[in-house]
C-alpha positions, 0 to 999 in steps of 0.5 A, spaced: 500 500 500 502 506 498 501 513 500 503 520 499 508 524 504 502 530 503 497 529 509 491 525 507 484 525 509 482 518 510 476 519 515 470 523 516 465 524 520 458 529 519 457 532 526 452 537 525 451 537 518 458 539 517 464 533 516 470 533 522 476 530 522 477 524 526 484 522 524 489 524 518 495 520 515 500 525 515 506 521 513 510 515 512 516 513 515 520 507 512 524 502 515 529 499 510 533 493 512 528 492 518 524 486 516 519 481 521 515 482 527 515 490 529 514 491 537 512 496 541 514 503 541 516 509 546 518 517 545 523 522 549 517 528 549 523 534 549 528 530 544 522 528 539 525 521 538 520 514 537 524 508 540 521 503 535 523 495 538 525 492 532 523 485 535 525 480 529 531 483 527 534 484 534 535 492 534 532 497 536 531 504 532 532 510 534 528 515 530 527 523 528 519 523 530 518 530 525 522 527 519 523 520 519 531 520 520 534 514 522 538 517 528 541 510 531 540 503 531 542 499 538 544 492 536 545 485 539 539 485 543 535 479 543 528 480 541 525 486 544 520 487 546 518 493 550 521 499 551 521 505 556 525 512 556 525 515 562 526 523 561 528 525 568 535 520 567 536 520 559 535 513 559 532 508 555 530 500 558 529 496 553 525 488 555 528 482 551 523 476 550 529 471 548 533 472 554 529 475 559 533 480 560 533 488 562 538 493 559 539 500 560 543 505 555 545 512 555 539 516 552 545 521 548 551 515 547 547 510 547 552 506 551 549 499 555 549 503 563 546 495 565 544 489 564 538 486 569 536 478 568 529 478 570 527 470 567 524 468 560 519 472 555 521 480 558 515 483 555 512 490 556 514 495 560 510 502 564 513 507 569 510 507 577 510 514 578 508 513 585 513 508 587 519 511 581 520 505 578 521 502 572 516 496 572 517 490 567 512 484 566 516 477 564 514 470 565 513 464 561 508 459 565 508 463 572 510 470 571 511 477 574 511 484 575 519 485 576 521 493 579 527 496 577 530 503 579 533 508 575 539 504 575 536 499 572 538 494 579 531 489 580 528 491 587 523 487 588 517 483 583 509 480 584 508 475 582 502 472 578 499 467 575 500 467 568 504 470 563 502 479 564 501 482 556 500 488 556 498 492 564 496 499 567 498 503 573 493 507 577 497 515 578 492 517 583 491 510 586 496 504 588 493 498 583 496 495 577 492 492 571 495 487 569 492 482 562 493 474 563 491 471 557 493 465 560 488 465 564 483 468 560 482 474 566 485 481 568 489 480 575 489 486 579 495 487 584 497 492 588 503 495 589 504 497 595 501 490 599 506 487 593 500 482 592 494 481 587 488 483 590 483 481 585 482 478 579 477 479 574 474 473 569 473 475 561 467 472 559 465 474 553 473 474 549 479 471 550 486 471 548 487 479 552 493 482 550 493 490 549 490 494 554 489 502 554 486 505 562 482 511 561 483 513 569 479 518 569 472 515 568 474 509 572 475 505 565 479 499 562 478 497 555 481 491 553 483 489 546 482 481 545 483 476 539 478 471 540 473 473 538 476 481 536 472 485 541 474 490 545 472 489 552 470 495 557 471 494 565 469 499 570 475 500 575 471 501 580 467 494 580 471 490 575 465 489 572 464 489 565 460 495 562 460 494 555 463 489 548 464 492 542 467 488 535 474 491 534 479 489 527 482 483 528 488 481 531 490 486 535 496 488 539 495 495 541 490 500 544 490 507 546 486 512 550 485 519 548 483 523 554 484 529 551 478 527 545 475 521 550 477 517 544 479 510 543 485 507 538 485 500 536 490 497 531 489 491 529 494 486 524 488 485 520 490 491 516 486 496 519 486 502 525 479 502 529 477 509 533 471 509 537 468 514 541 463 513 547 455 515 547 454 514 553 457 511 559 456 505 558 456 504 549 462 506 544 461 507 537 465 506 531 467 512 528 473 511 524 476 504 520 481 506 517 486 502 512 493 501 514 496 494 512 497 486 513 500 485 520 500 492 522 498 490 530 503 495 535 505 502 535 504 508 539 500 514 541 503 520 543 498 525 546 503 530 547 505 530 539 497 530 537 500 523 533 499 516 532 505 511 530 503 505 526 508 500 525 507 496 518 512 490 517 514 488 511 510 484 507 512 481 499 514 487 496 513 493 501 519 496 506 517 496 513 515 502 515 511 507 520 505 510 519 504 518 522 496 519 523 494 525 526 488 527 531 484 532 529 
C-alpha cells in the first residue's frame, strides 16, 4: 500500500451537518533493512525521538519523530520487546523476550549503563510514578511484575499467575492492571501490599493482550483476539460495562483523554477509533486502512500523533505510519 508524504484525509465524520476530522495520515516513515515482527514503541517528549523495538531483527531504532531520520540503531539485543525512556535520567530500558533480560543505555551515547536478568519472555514495560520505578512484566508459565530503579538494579517483583501482556498503573491510586491471557482474566495487584488483590474473569473474549486505562472515568478497555472485541471494565467494580467488535488481531490500544477517544490497531490491516455515547456504549467512528500485520505502535498525546508500525510484507519496506488527531 502506498501513500503520499502530503497529509491525507482518510476519515470523516458529519457532526452537525458539517464533516470533522477524526484522524489524518500525515506521513510515512520507512524502515529499510528492518524486516519481521515490529514491537512496541516509546518517545523522549523534549528530544522528539520514537524508540521503535525492532523485535525480529534484534535492534532497536532510534528515530527523528518530525522527519523520519534514522538517528541510531542499538544492536545485539535479543528480541525486544518493550521499551521505556525515562526523561528525568536520559535513559532508555529496553525488555528482551529471548533472554529475559533488562538493559539500560545512555539516552545521548547510547552506551549499555546495565544489564538486569529478570527470567524468560521480558515483555512490556510502564513507569510507577508513585513508587519511581521502572516496572517490567516477564514470565513464561508463572510470571511477574519485576521493579527496577533508575539504575536499572531489580528491587523487588509480584508475582502472578500467568504470563502479564500488556498492564496499567493507577497515578492517583496504588493498583496495577495487569492482562493474563493465560488465564483468560485481568489480575489486579497492588503495589504497595506487593500482592494481587483481585482478579477479574473475561467472559465474553479471550486471548487479552493490549490494554489502554482511561483513569479518569474509572475505565479499562481491553483489546482481545478471540473473538476481536474490545472489552470495557469499570475500575471501580471490575465489572464489565460494555463489548464492542474491534479489527482483528490486535496488539495495541490507546486512550485519548484529551478527545475521550479510543485507538485500536489491529494486524488485520486496519486502525479502529471509537468514541463513547454514553457511559456505558462506544461507537465506531473511524476504520481506517493501514496494512497486513500492522498490530503495535504508539500514541503520543503530547505530539497530537499516532505511530503505526507496518512490517514488511512481499514487496513493501517496513515502515511507520504518522496519523494525526484532529
Amino acid at each position: 500500500m502506498k501513500y503520499s508524504l502530503v497529509t491525507l484525509l482518510v476519515y470523516t465524520t458529519a457532526v452537525l451537518g458539517q464533516e470533522r476530522q477524526v484522524l489524518s495520515l500525515q506521513n510515512r516513515i520507512d524502515l529499510p533493512n528492518i524486516s519481521g515482527r515490529i514491537d512496541h514503541f516509546a518517545a523522549d517528549l523534549k528530544g522528539n525521538r520514537l524508540f521503535v523495538a525492532a523485535l525480529a531483527n534484534h535492534t532497536v531504532e532510534v528515530l527523528d519523530a518530525e522527519s523520519g531520520k534514522r538517528l541510531k540503531t542499538i544492536g545485539d539485543l535479543a528480541e525486544p520487546q518493550g521499551l521505556y525512556f525515562d526523561s528525568a535520567t536520559n535513559r532508555l530500558f529496553v525488555a528482551s523476550a529471548k533472554d529475559g533480560t533488562a538493559k539500560v543505555f545512555d539516552g545521548a551515547s547510547f552506551q549499555l549503563l546495565e544489564t538486569t536478568q529478570l527470567g524468560s519472555d521480558a515483555d512490556n514495560i510502564r513507569y510507577d510514578t508513585r513508587g519511581r520505578r521502572v516496572v517490567v512484566g516477564h514470565g513464561v508459565g508463572t510470571g511477574a511484575l519485576a521493579f527496577l530503579g533508575p539504575d536499572g538494579k531489580k528491587t523487588g517483583e509480584i508475582g502472578l499467575a500467568g504470563h502479564p501482556e500488556s498492564f496499567q498503573i493507577e497515578r492517583s491510586g496504588t493498583r496495577a492492571f495487569v492482562n493474563v491471557p493465560d488465564h483468560k482474566e485481568v489480575q489486579v495487584a497492588d503495589l504497595v501490599a506487593n500482592s494481587v488483590v483481585a482478579k477479574w474473569p473475561l467472559a465474553a473474549a479471550s486471548k487479552n493482550y493490549p490494554m489502554t486505562f482511561d483513569e479518569a472515568r474509572h475505565r479499562l478497555f481491553i483489546g482481545c483476539r478471540e473473538p476481536a472485541r474490545m472489552l470495557v471494565i469499570d475500575t471501580e467494580t471490575g465489572k464489565p460495562v460494555s463489548t464492542v467488535d474491534i479489527v482483528g488481531d490486535t496488539d495495541d490500544i490507546f486512550h485519548d483523554s484529551m478527545r475521550n477517544r479510543v485507538y485500536v490497531i489491529g494486524g488485520a490491516g486496519y486502525l479502529d477509533v471509537f468514541e463513547p455515547k454514553d457511559d456505558t456504549h462506544y461507537q465506531r467512528v473511524a476504520h481506517l486502512p493501514t496494512s497486513a500485520g500492522a498490530r503495535t505502535g504508539l500514541f503520543v498525546q503530547d505530539w497530537g500523533k499516532l505511530f503505526v508500525a507496518v512490517p514488511k510484507r512481499g514487496g513493501d519496506r517496513a515502515g511507520i505510519l504518522v496519523f494525526e488527531t484532529r
